[in-house]
N, C-alpha and C positions, 0 to 999 in steps of 0.2 A: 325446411330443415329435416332431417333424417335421423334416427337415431340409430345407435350402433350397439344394442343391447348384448351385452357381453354373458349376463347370466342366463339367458335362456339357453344358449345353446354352447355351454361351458366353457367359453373361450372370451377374449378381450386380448385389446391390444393395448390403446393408449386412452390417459384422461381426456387427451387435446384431439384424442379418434373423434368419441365417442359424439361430437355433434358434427358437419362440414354441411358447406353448402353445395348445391348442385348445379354445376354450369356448362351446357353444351355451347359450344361456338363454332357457331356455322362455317365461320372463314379458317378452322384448326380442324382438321377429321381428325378423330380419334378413336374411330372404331377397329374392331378386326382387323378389316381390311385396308387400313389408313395408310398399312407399310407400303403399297403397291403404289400408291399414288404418290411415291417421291420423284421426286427430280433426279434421271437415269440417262446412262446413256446408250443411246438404239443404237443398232444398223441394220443394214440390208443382208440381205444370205452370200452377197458376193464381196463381205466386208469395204467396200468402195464408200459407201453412203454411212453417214452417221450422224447421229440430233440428238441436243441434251433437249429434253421434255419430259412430261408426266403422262401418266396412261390417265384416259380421260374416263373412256367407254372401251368395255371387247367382247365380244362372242367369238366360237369359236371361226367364223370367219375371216373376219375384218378388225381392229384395234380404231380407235381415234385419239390420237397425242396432244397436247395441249403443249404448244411449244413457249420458249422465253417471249417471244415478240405477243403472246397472248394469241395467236392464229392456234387453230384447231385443223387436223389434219388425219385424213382416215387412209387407210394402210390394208391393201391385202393380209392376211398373218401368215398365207405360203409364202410373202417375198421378204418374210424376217430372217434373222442368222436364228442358228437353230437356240442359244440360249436365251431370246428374247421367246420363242416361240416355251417355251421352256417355264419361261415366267410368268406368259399371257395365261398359260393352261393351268397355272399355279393358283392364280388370280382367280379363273373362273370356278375351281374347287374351291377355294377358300368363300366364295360370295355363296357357289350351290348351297356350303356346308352353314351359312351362316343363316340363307334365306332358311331352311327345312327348321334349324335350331329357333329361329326368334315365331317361325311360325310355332312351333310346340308349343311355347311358353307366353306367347299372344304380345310381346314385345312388339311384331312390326306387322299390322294386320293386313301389307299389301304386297308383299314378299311374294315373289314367284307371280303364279297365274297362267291363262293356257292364251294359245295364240288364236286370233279371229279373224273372220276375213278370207283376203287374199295372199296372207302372209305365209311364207314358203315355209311346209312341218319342218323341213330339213334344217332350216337354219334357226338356231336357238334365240335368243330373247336378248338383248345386251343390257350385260352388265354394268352398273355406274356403282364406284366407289363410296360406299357408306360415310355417312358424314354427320354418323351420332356416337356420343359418347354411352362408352359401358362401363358395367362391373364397377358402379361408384356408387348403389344403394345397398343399405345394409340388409335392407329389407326385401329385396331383389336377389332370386336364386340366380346366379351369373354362371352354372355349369354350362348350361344351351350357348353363351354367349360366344364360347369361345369355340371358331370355325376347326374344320379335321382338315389338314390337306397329308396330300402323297407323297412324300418325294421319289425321285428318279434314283434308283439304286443300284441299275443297271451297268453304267458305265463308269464307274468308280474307280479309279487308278490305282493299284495296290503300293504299300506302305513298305519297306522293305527294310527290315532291323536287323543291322550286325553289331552283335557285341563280342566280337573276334577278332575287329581290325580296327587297331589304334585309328583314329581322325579326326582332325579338327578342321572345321572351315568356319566354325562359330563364331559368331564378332557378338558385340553389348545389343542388348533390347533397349528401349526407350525407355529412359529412367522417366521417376514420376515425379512431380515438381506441386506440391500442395500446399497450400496456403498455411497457417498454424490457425487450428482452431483449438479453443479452450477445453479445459478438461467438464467433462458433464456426468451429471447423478441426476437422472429422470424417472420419475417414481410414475410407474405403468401399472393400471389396473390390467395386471394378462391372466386373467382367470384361468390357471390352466390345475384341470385334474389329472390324477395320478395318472391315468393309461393316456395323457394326452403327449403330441407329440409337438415340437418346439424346433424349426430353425429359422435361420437366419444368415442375410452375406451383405458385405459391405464392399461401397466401391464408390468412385466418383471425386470430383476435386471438391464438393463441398460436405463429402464422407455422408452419404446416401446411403441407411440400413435398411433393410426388408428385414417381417418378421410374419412367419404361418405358423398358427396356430391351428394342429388338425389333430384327428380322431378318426383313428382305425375300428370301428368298432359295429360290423356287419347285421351281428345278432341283435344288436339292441337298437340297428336303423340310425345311429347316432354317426355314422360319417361326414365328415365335415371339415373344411378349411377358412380360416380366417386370414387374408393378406391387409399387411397395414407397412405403411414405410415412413421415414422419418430421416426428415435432411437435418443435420447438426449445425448448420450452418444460423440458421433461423428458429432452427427446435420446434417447428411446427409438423405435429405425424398427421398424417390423412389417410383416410381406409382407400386400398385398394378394390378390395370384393369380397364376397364370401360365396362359398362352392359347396356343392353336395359330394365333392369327392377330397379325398384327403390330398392338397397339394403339397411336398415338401419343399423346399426351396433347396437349388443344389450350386448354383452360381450366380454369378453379377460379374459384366462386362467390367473391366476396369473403370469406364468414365461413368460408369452407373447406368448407359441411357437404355440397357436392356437383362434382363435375369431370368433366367430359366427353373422353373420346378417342376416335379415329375407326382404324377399320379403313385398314392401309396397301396401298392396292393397286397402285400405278405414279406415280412419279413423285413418291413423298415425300408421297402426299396418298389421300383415299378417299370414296365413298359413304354407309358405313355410321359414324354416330356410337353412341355408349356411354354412359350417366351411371351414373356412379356416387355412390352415397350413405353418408355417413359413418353407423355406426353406434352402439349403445349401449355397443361394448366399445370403442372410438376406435378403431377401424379402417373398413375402406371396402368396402361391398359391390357389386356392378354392381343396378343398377335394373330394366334394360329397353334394349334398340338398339334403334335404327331408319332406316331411308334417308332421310340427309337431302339427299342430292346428288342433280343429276338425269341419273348416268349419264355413260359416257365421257365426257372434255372437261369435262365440267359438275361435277367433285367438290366436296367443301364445302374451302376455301380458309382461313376463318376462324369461330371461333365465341367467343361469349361469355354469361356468364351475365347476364341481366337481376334486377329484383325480383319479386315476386308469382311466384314458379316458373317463371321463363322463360328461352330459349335464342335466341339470336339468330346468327344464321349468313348466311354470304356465300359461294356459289359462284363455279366457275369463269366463267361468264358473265353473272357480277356481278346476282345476284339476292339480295338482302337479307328473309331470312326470318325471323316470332317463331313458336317454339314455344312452346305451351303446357304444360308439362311433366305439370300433375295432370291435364286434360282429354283429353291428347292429342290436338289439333287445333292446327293452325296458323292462326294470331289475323291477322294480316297478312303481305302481302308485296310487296315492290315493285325497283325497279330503282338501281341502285348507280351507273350509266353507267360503268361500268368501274373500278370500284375495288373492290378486295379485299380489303379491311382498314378497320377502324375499333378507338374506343379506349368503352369504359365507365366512366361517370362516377357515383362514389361506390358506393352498394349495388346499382344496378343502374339506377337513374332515366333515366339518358340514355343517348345513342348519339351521337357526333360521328362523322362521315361526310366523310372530306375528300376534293374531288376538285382538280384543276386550277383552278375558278371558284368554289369558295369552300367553307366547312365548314359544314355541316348538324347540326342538334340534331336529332336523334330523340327522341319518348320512347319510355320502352319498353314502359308498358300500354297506353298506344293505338294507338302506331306514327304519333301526330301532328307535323308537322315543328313546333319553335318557337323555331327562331333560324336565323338563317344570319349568318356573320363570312365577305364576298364578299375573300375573298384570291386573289388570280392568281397561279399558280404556271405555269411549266414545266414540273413535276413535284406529282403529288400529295404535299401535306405530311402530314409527322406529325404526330400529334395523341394528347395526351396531358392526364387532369386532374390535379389537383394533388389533394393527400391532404388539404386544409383542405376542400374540395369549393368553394373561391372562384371557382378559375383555370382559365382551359383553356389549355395551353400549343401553339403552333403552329410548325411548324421544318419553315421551308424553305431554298433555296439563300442562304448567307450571312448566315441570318438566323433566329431566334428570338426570336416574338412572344409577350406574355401578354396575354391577355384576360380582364376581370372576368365571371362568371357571369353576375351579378345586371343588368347592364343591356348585356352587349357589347361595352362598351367598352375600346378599348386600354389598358394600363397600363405596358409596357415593351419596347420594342425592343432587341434583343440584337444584336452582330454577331458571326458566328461565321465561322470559316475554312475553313468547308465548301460545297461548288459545289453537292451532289447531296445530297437527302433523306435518314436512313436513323431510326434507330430513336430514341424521344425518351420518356425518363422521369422522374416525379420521386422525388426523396428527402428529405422535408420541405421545406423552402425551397429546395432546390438542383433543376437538371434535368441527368440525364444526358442526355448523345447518344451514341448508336453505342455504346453501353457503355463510353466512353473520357471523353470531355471534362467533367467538372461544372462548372457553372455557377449562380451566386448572381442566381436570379432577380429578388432585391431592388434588389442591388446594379449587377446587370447587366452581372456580367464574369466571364472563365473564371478560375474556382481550383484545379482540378488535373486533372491528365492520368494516367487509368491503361491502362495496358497489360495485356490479361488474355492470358495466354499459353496457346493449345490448351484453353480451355474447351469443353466438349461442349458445353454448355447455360446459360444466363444467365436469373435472373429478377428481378426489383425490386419490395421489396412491403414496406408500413410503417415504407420509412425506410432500410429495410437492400439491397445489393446482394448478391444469391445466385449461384454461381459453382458448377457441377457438373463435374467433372474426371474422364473415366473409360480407361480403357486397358487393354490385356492382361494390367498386372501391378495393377490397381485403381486408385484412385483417392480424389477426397476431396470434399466439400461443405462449403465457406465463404460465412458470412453474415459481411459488416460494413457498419459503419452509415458512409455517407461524407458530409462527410470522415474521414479518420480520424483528419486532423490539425485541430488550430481552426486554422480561416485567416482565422477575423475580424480578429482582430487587425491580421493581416498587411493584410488589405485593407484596412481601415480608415486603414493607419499610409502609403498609399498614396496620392499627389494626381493628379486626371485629367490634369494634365501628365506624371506619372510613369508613367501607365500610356498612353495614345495617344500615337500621332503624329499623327495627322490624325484631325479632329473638325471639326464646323461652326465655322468662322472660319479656320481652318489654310487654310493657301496650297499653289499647288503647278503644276507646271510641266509642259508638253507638248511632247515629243521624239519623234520620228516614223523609222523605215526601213519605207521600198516598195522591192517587187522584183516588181511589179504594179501593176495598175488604172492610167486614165488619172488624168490632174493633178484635174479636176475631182473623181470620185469619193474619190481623196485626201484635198481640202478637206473634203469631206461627212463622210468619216470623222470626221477631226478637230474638226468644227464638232461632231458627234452627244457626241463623247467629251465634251468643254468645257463642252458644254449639259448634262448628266446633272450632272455633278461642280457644278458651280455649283450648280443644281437642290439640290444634298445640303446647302447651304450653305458648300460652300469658296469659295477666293478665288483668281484668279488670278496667277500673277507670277511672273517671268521670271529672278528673282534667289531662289526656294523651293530648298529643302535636300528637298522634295517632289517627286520625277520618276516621269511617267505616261507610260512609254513603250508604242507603239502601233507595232506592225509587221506589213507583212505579208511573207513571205520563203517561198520554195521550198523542201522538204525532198527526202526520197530518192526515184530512180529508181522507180519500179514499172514491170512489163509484167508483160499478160494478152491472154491469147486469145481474143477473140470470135467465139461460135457465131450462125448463125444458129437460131432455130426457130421457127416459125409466126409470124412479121411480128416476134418481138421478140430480143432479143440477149443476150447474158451470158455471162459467162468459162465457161470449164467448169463444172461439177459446180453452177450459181447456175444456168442456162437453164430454163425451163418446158417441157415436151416433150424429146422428142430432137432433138439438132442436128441439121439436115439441108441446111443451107449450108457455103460455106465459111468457114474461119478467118479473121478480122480483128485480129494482134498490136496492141496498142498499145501504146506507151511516152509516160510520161509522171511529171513529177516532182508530187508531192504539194503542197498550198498550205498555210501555217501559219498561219496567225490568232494574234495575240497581244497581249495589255495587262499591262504587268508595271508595277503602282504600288513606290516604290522613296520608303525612307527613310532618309538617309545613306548613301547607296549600298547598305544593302542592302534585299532583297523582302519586302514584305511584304502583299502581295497580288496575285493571278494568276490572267487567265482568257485561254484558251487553245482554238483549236478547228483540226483538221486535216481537209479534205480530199483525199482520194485516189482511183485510180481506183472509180466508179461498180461495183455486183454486177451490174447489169444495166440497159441502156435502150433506148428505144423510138423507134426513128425519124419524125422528120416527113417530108413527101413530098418525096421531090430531097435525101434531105441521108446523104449516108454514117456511118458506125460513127464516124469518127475524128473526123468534123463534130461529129456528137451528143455524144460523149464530154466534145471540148472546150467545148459548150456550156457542160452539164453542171457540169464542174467552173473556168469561168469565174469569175476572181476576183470579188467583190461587196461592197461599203459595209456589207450587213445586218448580220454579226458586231458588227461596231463599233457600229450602232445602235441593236440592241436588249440589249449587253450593260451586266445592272444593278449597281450598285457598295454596299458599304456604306456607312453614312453615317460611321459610328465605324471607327478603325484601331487595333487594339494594336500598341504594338511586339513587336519580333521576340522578345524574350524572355518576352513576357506572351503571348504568343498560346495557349500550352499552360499559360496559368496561373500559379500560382506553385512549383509544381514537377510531378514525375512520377514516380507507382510503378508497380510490376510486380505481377501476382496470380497466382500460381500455387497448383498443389496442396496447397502448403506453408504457403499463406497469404501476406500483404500486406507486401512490401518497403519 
């Protein structure tokens, strides 16, 4: 027995971690290397010849296959097709990287060795696939454990995104079909301290979590990661490893049998990614890492698992890459135009890719584009599929849309009471947002508002919302399936008059304070506001319980000091170079942009924008600091013209649903 002491080195995962037993099985390899020795299929360089078997032994000369019929069979490796040859040489790095690593750490004392005799320098030593289990002592550093390979970067096929030209060729991804498990409150001793970092991802038919606990912390030699996972199906957690380096966890394959985490090196983010692969005793071995980022500034941001063994990843300078897991080569790659994130649809088939100008279909064996839904955002939207594999769901400001797979087309507009994008997922027919608001994609209205209080980690996966809660005296991991209450009913027993106020046909009224702009640009405003709100289908009228009030008004005082340096200006500690002119104070009060829609006197919708003094500006020729400033922040019409409205309004008391719980460690209020 092993113990998995959680206080020494500030971290813990579970009560039912903290003891396991230890079992290698000779006839299950689970080592590193264990991926290599599956069941594949070969051929010859002239595609003619082909054999499902396992690689048995390779150097880089010759292979020996271990065919079905049990016959063992040895193989020139110049007369393989080039992606066998591809994965033989993958093999032999991953075994190099493992013999050098276990020799550091005194793990395997017979690792390597030099050749004697009459045996030819030229030709290396053959490799036999490891067939020991790792990274399942607590007490065991498992950093050395896990092999480095290269992949092939060379011939990558470029990625090619238009979001100019309407298309669809998109059809449904593979819905997921999971069993019901029960709702669970599992009280985790996860000792986690305040600078400690905390994630988690869930995936699989018997809803398989991972959970790393690590520690960025260089100066005080305390880096560290803790992996432990936990099948809900049997509620038994078992420690994966613990590492001298901070691993974060960033995915999990849909069926669980593999999840990737990246080395933490600055900034919450890193370089070096990890897979790990589920094994024959249901626990998790590491595979192989590799650099998937390309260096300062450039880390990997986002990764996800594809089908046919692939990894898809998004740098810091928005470069969208597919690895190929059993090749080791990267299949394509192309440019993201500045987006960091995307969502995977079904087992792996697709890639939606949302930017500002609309959402992109990837697939993910070709890396060919075959759809775009041209959405205009001021903000890139979220984007999420639905677990039937029909819908892709999109959520931006004020608004969550569905879309059908199978031909693109819209199927539901949502209105939501959110200005700004944030996170967007489903749970059977419902979409979360933000982890807070659900919403009846059907029905098309919010039904309940949870408030998750100090969750370290949030995931959503088959239906159920997963909540990891960790702190200095531990903590707990809660799955429930939301809602938790049936609120069919309730909506149901609900008439679109009972729930809006304003909807297409609804009337409504326009009340105006300026404390700026000339009379003319006034009118404009108001003309712009009038025309949008008609456009939605209301109605105007002077006698509506409807008021859309539009203001613009002065707020607080500001003064700052402007520096000069090299032709341009900026308060202190904002100037480019050192100041080398004199100070220019300005004073100056702040402008407030506002439209507050108003039912029954009270609000129920509001957008709002402030400007204040400028960080820094640039003069024209002949024109001073205080000139520029007030250019600068010169009142303007555009707030009011380009602000967009929803078309549907809930009242004030449906805005959050029909009602709202709390989630805590304790479980769901």
């Amino acid at each position: 027995m092993i113990r998995f002491c959680f206080s020494v080195l500030l971290s813990a995962l579970f009560v039912a971690i903290a003891w396991f037993d230890v079992i290698a099985l000779a006839e299950a390899p689970s080592g590193p290397t264990a991926g290599f020795g599956k069941r594949r299929t070969w051929s010859d360089k002239s595609g003619k010849f082909k054999v499902d078997a396992k690689l048995a032994e390779a150097n880089s000369d010759s292979i020996q296959l271990l065919k079905d019929d049990g016959r063992e069979v040895k193989i020139p490796l110049a007369s393989m097709s080039e992606s066998d040859r591809m994965f033989v040489e993958s093999f032999l790095d991953a075994a190099a990287a493992m013999g050098d690593a276990n020799a550091e750490t005194e793990i395997n004392p017979f690792a390597g060795g030099e050749l004697k005799g009459n045996s030819n320098p030229k030709t290396p030593p053959t490799k036999r696939l490891e067939r020991s289990a790792t990274a399942e002592s607590d007490d065991q550093d498992s950093s050395g454990s896990i092999p480095v390979v290269k992949f092939q970067t060379s011939k990558g096929k470029p990625i090619a995104i238009n979001y100019d030209l309407p298309m669809w060729k998109g059809s449904q991804v593979s819905p997921f079909k999971l069993p019901e498990v029960a709702d669970e409150v599992i009280k985790l001793p996860i000792t986690k301290k305040f600078f400690d970092g905390v994630s988690m991802a869930v995936g699989g038919v018997n809803r398989t979590a991972v959970v790393s606990v690590y520690n960025v912390a260089k100066m005080q030699k305390e880096t560290f990661a803790r992996l432990g996972s936990l099948n809900l199906k049997d509620s038994e957690p078992t420690v994966i490893g613990s590492w001298e380096e901070p691993w974060k966890i960033y995915s999990m394959s849909a069926d669980a049998k593999q999840f990737a985490a990246v080395i933490v090196s600055t900034f919450d983010k890193g370089n070096e990614l990890a897979v790990f692969e589920s094994t024959s005793e249901g626990k998790y071995a590491p595979l192989f890492r590799f650099t998937a980022g390309g260096g300062d500034w450039d880390e990997v941001l986002w990764a996800g698992f594809l089908s046919t063994n692939r990894l898809a990843t998004i740098s810091q300078k928005s470069t969208l890459t597919i690895w190929d897991l059993e090749s080791k080569r990267v299949t394509h790659q192309g440019s993201t135009s500045g987006v960091h994130t995307a969502a995977i649809g079904g087992r792996g088939e697709l890639i939606a890719l949302p930017s500002n100008s609309g959402i992109a279909l990837i697939r993910g064996d070709d890396g060919k584009q075959v759809g775009l839904i041209p959405v205009k955002s001021s903000f890139p939207p979220s984007v999420a599929f639905s677990p039937s594999g029909e819908s892709l769901a999109v959520y931006t400001p004020f608004n969550v849309s569905i879309y059908r797979l199978t031909d693109g087309q819209l199927t539901q507009s949502i209105w939501v009471n959110e200005s700004s994008t944030g996170s967007i997922q489903w749970l059977g027919s419902y979409v979360l947002l933000n982890n807070k608001l659900l919403i009846d994609s059907e029905k098309g209205i919010p039904v309940w508002t949870y408030n998750i209080q100090n969750a370290q980690s949030t995931a959503v996966f088959g239906g159920q919302l997963f909540s990891l809660f960790a702190g200095e005296n531990g903590g707990a991991l809660i799955a429930y399936k939301l809602p938790h209450l049936d609120v069919d009913d309730l909506a149901k027993s609900k008439s679109a008059e009972e729930i809006y106020c304003i909807r297409p046909g609804s009337s409504f009224r326009v009340t105006s304070r300026w404390n700026g702009m000339s009379p003319d640009e006034q009118k404009a405003s108001e003309s712009a506001v009038v025309e949008q709100l008609v456009s939605l289908g209301w109605v105007q009228d002077s006698n509506s319980e409807n008021e859309v009030v539009i203001s613009l008004e002065q707020g607080d005082l500001q003064e700052v000091d402007y520096y000069s340096s090299d032709g341009r200006f900026g308060p202190i500690g904002f100037g480019f170079g050192r100041p080398s002119g004199p100070a220019t104070r300005i004073s100056e009060r702040s402008w407030k942009y506002s439209i507050v829609i108003k039912h029954q006197g009270k609000d129920v919708h509001q957008s709002a924008y402030t400007v204040g003094l400028p960080n820094g500006v640039q003069l024209k020729e002949g024109e001073t600091t205080v000139q520029a400033v007030q250019r600068l922040m010169k009142p303007s019409p555009s707030f009011f013209k380009n602000t967009r409205y929803p078309q549907k309004i809930l009242k004030p008391e449906f805005q959050g649903g029909f009602g709202k719980s709390t989630i805590t460690e304790k479980g769901i209020n």
